[in-house]
N, C-alpha and C positions, 0 to 999 in steps of 0.2 A: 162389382157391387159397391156402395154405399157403406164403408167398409166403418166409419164412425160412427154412421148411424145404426148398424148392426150392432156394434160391439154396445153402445146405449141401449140400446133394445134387452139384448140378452142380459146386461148386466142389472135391469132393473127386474126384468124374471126372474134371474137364477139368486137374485138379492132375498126377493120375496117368499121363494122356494124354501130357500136354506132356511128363512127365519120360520115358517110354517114346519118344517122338518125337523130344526132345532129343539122348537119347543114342545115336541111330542115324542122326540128319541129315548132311548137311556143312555147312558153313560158310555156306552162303546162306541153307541149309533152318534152320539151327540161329539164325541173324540172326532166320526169317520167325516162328520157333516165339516167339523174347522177345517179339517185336513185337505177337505174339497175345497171349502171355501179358499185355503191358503193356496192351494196349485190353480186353481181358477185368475187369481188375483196375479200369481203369477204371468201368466197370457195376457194382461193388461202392460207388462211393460215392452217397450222399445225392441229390444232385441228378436221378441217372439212376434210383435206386432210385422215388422218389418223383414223379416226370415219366413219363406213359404213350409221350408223343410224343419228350420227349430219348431216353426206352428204347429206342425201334424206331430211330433214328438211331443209336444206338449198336451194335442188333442188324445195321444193315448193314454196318458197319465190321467186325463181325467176321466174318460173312459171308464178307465181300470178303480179309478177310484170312486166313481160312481156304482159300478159292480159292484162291489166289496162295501158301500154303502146300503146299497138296494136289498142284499140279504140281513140287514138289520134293522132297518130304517124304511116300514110302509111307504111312508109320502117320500121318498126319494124318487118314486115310481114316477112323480109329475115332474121330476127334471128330465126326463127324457124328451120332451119338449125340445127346450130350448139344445140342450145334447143334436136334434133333430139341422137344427139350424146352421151349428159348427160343423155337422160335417159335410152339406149342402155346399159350405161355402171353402173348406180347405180341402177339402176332396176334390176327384175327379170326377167326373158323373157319374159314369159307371161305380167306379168306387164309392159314391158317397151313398149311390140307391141300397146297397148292396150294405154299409153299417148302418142306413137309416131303418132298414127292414130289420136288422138283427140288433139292433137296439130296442126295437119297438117287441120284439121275442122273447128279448130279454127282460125289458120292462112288463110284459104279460107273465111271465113262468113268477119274479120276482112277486107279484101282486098274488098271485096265485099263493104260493107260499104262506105270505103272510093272512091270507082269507082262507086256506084251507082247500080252497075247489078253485078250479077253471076250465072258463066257461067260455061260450064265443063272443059273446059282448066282452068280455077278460082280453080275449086276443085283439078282436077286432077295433075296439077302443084306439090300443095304441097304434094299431098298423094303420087307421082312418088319421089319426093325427100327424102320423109322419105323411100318408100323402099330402094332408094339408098340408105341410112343409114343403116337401118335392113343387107341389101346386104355385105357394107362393111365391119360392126363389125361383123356378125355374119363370116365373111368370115376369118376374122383377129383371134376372138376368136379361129375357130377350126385349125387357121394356127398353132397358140398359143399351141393348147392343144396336136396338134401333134407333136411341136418341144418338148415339155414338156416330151412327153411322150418317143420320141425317146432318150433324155437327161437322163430320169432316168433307160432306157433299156441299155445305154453304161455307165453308172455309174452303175449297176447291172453286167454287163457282167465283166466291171472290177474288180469290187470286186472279183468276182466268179474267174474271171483269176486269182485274188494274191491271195487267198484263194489253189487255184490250186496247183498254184507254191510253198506255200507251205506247203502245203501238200503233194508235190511232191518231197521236200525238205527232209520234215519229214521223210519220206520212203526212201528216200536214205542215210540219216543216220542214222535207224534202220537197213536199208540192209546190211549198209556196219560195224555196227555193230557187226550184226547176223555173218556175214562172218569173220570178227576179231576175235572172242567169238568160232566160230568152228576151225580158224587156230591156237589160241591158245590151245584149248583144245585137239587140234589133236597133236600139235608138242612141244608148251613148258610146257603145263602140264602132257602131258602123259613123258616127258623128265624127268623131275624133278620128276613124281613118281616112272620114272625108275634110277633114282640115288638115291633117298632116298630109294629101296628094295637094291641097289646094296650097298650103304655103311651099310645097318642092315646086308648084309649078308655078306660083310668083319666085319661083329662089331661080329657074330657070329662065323665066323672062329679064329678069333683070342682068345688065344693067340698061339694055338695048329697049326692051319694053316697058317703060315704064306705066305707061298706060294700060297696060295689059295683068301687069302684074301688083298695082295698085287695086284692079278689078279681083283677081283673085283673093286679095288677102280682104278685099270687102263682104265676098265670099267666105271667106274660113271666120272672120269676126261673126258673119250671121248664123254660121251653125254652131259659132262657142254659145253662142245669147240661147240658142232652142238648145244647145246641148243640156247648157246649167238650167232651164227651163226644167228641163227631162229630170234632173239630178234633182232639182229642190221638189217635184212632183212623188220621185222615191221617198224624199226625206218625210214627206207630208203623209205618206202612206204609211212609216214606221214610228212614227210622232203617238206617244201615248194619248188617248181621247179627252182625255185631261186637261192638254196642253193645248189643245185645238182650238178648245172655247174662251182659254183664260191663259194667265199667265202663269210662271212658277208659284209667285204665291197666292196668288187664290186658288189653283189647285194644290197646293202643298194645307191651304189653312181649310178645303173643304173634305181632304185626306183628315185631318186630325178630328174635324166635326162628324164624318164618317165615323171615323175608329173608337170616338165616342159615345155615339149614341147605337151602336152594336155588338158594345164589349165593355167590361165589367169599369171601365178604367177613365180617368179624363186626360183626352190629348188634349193641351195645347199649344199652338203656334204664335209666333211673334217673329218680325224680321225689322231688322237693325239696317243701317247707310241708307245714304242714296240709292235705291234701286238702277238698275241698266239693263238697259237690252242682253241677254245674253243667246246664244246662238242653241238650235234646237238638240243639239247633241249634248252641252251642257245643262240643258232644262229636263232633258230625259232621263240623263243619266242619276242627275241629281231628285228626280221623283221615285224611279225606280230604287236606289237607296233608301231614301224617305219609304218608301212602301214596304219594304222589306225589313229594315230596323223597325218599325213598327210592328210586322208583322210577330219578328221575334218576341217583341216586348208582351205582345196578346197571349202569345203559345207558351213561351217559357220562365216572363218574368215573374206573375204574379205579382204586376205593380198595379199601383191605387192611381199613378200620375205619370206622366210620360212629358217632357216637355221640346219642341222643335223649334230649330231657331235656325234662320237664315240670313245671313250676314254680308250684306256689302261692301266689300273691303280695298276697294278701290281698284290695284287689278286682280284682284282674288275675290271667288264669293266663295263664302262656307257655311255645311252646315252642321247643325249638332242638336243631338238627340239623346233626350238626358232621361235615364226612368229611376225610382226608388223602388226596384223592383229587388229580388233576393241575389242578382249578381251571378256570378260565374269567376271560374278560377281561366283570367284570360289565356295565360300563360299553358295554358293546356286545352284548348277551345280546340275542336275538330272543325272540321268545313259546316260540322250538321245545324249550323245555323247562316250558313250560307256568306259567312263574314268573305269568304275569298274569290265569292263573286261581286260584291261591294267592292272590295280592294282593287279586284280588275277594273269594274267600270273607272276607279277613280285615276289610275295608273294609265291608262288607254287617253286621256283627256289628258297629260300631264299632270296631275293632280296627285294628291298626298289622302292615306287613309289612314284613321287609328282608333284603337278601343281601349279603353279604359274600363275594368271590373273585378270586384272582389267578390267572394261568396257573403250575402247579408249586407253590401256596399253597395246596391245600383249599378247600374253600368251609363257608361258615357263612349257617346261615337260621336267622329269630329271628321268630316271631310273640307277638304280645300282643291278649288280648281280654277286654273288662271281664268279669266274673262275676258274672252277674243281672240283667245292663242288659235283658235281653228278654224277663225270665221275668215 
């Protein structure tokens, strides 16, 4: 149960009780009411809250002192109410039916007492209100156990979906793999076995055939041309869609027009030198960083500005990626923003990668990678 919103509950009852009870006791009965009131106040703190077993000790205390209230004190008779409630909720069910019923006995013989006669509306009074009780919580608890339970079936179901996803994941990059691995094996390895038989057998013509082995190696020149054909057709299929249509920078400057008009922040892009050709593994690698630092900047910075800059450097192009966002303590930075797939891309190209960030200082990311070193 709703274990704050109970204890509010009861405490504005048993608040209301006491003071109705207070001001109609005499002087023993009005002693027995503070003395509730003070063991009551006690089960408000920490120790009793958060303790199953100091709880029940403390519930007999009041119990006991609700008793020894009840023989002095008529209107004590309405704290068996919320009395009803405590032990619903610290008890065991059996056990709790079982004080709710002898409370409710107890609260009927007391009443009695002080009216002189008892009657069955006397009995029945209170034993109807403790079902009310029983009725409630037990009605709350199974509300409880049903939303519980429905809660860890859609936290089950989710897992299961991203589990799914990727594992659905996985298999699509083993498929496509699998399908890599047979087109190369089909077209640039069976290629290049066929140029290395065609230059052994101009290497065996010669020096006798010249004619013959000048034809071979015209041969093996025509299947390097459809070989690299083959090879620049791969590169065109792994080429971000980005890159297809435009160049680094207008997909780098329609990346920051993106990421601003779908998140809280303004990217902008600016690029510095002479522009140059550069070869499609550094236009890749260098968007996929750009997408990624970006990405960080959305999820984690909490910046107003982000700025992107690409730099023609004559045989270096770099870039840098600057935000005023709250920063981070670099020097302790995990992978979980993905910095050490950044660093591979840039390290794989020859290239140099580095972060710069304080916590409340922005961060700054700086790559550089030669230009042409792989073309």
């Amino acid at each position: 149960m709703n274990v704050t919103a109970l204890l509010w509950f009861l405490q504005l009852m048993v608040g209301g009780l006491l003071l109705l009870a207070a001001s109609r006791a005499s002087l023993p009965g009005f002693a027995l009411v503070c003395l509730f009131a003070l063991v009551f106040v006690v089960g408000l703190l920490p120790f009793v809250r958060h303790s199953r077993r100091v709880a029940r000790v403390w519930l007999i205390g009041v119990s006991l002192n609700w008793a020894a209230m009840l023989l002095l004190v008529a209107d004590a008779v309405w704290l068996a109410f919320p009395l009803y409630f405590l032990q619903l909720h610290l008890l065991a069910r059996r056990t709790a039916v079982f004080a709710v019923v002898t409370t409710a006995l107890a609260a009927a013989l007391g009443f009695a007492v002080h009216t002189g006669e008892l009657t069955v509306a006397t009995v029945v009074g209170p034993l109807l209100g403790g079902a009310v009780a029983v009725a409630v919580v037990w009605g709350y608890q199974a509300l409880y156990r049903e939303s519980e339970r429905r809660r860890r079936l859609i936290e089950e179901l989710t897992a299961t979906r991203a589990d799914l996803a990727e594992a659905q994941r996985a298999a699509g990059v083993l498929a496509e793999r699998e399908r890599l691995a047979r087109e190369i094996h089909d077209t640039l390895a069976q290629g290049l076995t066929s140029i290395q038989l065609l230059l052994s057998a101009a290497e065996r013509a010669l020096p006798d055939r010249v004619a013959v082995a000048a034809d071979y190696v015209g041969q093996a020149r025509q299947s390097a041309t459809d070989n690299l054909a083959e090879a620049r057709r791969f590169v065109a299929e792994l080429t971000p869609p980005a890159l297809t249509e435009a160049d680094l920078t207008v997909a780098l400057d329609r990346l920051c027009v993106t990421t601003t008009e779908r998140h809280r922040l303004t990217a902008r892009f600016q690029h510095t030198g002479d522009p140059v050709p550069l070869d499609a593994e550094t236009e890749t690698a260098l968007l996929r960083i750009a997408q990624s630092a970006l990405a960080n900047t959305v999820r984690h910075a909490g910046a107003a500005t982000v700025d992107v800059t690409l730099s023609f450097l004559g045989d270096h192009v770099a870039l840098d990626v600057v935000d005023d966002g709250r920063g981070f303590d670099a020097a302790r930075a995990t992978d979980g923003f993905g910095l050490a797939g950044m660093d591979a891309r840039a390290r794989e190209l020859g290239g140099s990668f580095a972060i710069e960030s304080t916590p409340d200082g922005g961060t700054a990311l700086a790559v550089q990678l030669p230009v042409g070193a792989l073309r």
